[in-house]
N, C-alpha and C positions, 0 to 999 in steps of 0.2 A: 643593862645595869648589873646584872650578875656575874659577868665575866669583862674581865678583864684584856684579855686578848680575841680579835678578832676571828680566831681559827675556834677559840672555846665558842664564842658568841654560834657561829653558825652549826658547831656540834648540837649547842640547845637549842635553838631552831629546830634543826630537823628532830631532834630526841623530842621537840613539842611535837610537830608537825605527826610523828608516828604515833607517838599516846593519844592523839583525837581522830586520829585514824583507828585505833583498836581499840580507844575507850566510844566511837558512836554508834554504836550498838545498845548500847548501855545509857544512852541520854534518853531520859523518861519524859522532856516535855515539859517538864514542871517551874521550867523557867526560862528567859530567856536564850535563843542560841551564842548569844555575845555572851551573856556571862557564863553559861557553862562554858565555852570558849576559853574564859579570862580563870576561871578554875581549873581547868585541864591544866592550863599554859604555866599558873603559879605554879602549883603542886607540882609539873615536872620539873620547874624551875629550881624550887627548893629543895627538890629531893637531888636534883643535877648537882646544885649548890653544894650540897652537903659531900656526897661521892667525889665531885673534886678536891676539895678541903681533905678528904682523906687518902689522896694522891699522894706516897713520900717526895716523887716527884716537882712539888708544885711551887719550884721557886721562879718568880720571873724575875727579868730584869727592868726594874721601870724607868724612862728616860726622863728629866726632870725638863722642861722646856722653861727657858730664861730668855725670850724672847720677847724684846719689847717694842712695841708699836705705840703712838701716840692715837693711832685711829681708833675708831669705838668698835670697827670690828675685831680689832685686835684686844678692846677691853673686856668684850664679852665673852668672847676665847680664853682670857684669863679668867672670869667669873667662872665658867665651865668646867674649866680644868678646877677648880678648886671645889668647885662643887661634886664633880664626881668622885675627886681625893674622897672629898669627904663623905660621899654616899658611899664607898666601898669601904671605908669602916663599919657602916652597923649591920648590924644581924639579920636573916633573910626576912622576917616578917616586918623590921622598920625600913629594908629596902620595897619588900610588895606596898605596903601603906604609899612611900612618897613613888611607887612606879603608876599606882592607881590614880593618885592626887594630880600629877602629873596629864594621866591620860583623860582629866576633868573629870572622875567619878566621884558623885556627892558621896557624901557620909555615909551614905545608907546602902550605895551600892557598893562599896567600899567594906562594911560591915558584912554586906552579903558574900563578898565575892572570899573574904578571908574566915568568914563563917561566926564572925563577932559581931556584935548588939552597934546600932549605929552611936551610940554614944560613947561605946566603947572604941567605938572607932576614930570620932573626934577625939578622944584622950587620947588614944595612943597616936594619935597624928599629929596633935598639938605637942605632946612631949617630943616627939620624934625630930621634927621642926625647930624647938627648940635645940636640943641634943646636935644637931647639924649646924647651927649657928656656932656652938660654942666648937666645937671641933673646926670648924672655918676661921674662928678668930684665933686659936691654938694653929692654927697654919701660919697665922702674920697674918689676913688678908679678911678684911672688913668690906661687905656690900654697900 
């Protein structure tokens, strides 16, 4: 969800894959292996995030697909595409919240893994949620 193109995708990949290689030394145990896991991987995500973004380089070309199929897998395919249009506008912590959401982490672990209060976490997940509705209907395109 943080990158846009598949050549970036597998750059953060492996840039994860190396920080929990030289950050396991440094896991003290005090929580689970999956979420220190899911902490490594955000934080190098976002800090990856951020060093792209200050790429002068970083224009892509994006292809707009108009492709219409009357089939449902073809309609879910459009739900998707507009759904990640619209995930790639918000900011890296309202992309972590709906990447954790996504990966079925309740509220709490969600809180944990971004290092805010679980109720903090439902707020900013519910505004978030919200905030990608209206960005989806500002596209034309109503679920």
């Amino acid at each position: 969800m943080y990158m846009d193109e598949p050549e970036d995708r597998e750059d953060l990949f492996q840039e994860i894959i190396l920080q929990l290689w030289k950050s396991y030394g440094s896991f003290k145990g005090e929580s689970k292996v999956s979420t220190w896991m899911y902490r490594v991987a955000l934080n190098t995500s976002l800090t990856f995030f951020k060093k792209d973004k200050r790429k002068p380089d970083n224009i892509r070309m994006h292809h707009k697909m108009d492709v219409k199929d009357d089939n449902e897998a073809s309609h879910k395919e459009t739900q998707l595409d507009y759904f990640y249009k619209a995930v790639h506008t918000l900011n890296p912590v309202e992309k972590a919240l709906i990447f954790l959401f996504l990966e079925g982490q309740s509220h709490k672990e969600i809180g944990s893994n971004l290092g805010i209060t679980e109720v903090n976490a439902r707020v900013k997940l519910n505004r978030t949620k919200d905030k990608l509705q209206e960005i989806i209907k500002k596209q034309g395109y109503e679920f």
